[in-house]
C-alpha positions as CSV (number, residue, x, y, z in Angstrom):
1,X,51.0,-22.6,-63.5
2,X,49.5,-22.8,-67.2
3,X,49.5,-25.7,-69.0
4,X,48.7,-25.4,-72.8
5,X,47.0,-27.8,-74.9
6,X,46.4,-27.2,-78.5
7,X,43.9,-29.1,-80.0
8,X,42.2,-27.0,-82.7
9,X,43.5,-29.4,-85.6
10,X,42.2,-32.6,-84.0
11,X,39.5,-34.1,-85.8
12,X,36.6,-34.9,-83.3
13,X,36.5,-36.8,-80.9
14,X,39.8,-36.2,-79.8
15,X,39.7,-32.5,-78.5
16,X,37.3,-33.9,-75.8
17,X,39.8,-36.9,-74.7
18,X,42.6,-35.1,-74.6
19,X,41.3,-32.3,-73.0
20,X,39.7,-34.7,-69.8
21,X,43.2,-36.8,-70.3
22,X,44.8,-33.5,-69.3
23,X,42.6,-32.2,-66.5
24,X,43.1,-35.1,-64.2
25,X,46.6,-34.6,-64.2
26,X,46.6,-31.0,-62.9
27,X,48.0,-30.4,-59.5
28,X,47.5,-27.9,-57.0
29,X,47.9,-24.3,-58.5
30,X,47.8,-25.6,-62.1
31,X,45.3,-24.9,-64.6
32,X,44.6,-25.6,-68.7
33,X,44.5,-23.4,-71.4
34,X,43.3,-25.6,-74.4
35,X,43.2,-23.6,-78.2
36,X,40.4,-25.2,-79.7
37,X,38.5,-24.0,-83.2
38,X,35.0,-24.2,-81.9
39,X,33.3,-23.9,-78.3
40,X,33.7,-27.4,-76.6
41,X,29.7,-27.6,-75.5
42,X,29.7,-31.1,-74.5
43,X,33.2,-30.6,-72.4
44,X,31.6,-28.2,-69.8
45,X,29.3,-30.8,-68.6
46,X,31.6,-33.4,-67.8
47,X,33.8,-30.3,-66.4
48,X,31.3,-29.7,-64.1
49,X,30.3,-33.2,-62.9
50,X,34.3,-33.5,-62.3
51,X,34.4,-30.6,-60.2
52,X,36.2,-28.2,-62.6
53,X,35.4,-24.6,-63.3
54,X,36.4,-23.2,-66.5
55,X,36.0,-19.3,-68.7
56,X,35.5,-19.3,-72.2
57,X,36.9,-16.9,-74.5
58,X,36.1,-16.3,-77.9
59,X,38.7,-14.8,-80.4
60,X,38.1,-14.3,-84.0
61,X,36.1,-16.9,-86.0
62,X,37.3,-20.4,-85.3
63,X,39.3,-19.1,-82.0
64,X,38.5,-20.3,-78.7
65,X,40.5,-20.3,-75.6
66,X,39.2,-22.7,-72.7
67,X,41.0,-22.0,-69.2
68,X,40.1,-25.2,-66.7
69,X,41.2,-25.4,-63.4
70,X,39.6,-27.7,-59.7
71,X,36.7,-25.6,-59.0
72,X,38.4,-25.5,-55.0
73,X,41.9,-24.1,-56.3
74,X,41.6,-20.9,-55.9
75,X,44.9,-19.7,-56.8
76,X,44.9,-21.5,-60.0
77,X,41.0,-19.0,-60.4
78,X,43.2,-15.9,-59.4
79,X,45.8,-16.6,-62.1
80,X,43.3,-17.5,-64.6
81,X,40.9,-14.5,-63.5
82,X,44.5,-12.2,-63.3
83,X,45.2,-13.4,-67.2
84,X,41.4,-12.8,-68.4
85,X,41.0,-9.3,-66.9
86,X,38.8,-10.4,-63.9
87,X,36.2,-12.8,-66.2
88,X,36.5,-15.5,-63.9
């Protein structure tokens, strides 16, 4: 199930707390979709290190959507992957 998260009129360093506050708190089949203005580059490696995976899309110019979701839920990667045309 999506969970949205808007942060793209945070000022920094927000964005990056409340998009780890939010991760921790998604259960089985859940994943994140977090509208920021600019590619998060410092979130993906903490992402990583936590054991999430996440896909990256770039809209027009200051237009990012990051879907997160527990790198071992895999139907939380099919729905993501079913929403993103097969990215993930």
């Amino acid at each position: 199930m999506e969970r949205l998260l808007d942060v793209s009129q945070l000022e920094p360093c927000e964005p990056l707390q409340q998009t780890l506050s939010a991760v921790a708190d998604l259960g089985e089949g859940d994943f994140l979709r977090v509208l920021h203005r600019r590619d998060p580059l410092p979130l993906y490696p903490l992402l990583e290190q936590a054991g999430f995976g996440w896909l990256t899309r770039a809209g027009s110019p200051g237009n990012y959507e990051i879907y997160i979701w527990r790198h071992t839920d895999l139907a939380a990667e099919a729905e993501v992957s079913s929403l993103t045309d097969g990215l993930c």
